[in-house]
C-alpha positions as CSV (number, residue, x, y, z in Angstrom):
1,X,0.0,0.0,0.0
2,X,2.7,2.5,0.6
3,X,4.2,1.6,-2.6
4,X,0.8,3.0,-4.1
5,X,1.3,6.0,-1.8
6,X,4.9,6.7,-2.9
7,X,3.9,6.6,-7.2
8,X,0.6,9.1,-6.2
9,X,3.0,11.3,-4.4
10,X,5.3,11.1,-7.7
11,X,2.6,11.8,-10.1
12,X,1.5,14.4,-8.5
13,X,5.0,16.1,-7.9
14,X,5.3,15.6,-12.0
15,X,2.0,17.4,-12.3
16,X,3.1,20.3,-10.4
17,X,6.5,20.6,-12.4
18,X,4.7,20.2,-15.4
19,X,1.8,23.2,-14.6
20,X,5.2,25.3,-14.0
21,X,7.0,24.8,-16.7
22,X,3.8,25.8,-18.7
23,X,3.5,29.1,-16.5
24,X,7.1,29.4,-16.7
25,X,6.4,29.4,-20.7
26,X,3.4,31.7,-20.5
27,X,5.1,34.3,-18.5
28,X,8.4,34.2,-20.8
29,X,5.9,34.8,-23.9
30,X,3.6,37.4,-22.0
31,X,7.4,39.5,-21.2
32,X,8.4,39.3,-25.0
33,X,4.9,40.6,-25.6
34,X,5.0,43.7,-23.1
35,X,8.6,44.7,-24.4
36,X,6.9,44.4,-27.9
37,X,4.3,46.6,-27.0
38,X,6.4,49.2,-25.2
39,X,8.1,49.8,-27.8
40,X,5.2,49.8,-30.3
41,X,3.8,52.5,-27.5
42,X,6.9,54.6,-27.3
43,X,7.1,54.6,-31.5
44,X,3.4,55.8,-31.5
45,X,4.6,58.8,-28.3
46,X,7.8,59.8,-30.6
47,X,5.0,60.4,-33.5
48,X,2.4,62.6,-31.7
49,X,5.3,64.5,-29.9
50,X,6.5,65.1,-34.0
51,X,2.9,65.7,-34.9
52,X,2.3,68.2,-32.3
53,X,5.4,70.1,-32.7
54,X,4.6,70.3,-36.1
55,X,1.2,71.8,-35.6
56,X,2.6,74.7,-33.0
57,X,4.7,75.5,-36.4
């Protein structure tokens, strides 16, 4: 019986490594996302601030 015991424990340890490696994953593509729209945000700032100073021209 505590050989049955000893394989749930394991399975469930593998279940947990495997849910965070997946969040692990998830938060590594969610990062590249954010720096991608930072920049995209910052590109779009740059263009109003050209915009504007054109207009007070």
């Amino acid at each position: 019986m505590e050989d049955v015991s000893i394989v749930n424990t394991i399975e469930r340890i593998e279940a947990a490594l495997a849910r965070a490696e997946a969040a692990s994953r998830e938060a590594a593509d969610l990062r590249a996302r954010h720096e991608q729209l930072k920049s995209s945000v910052s590109h779009s700032l740059d263009n109003l601030d050209t915009l504007i100073e054109s207009l007070r021209r």
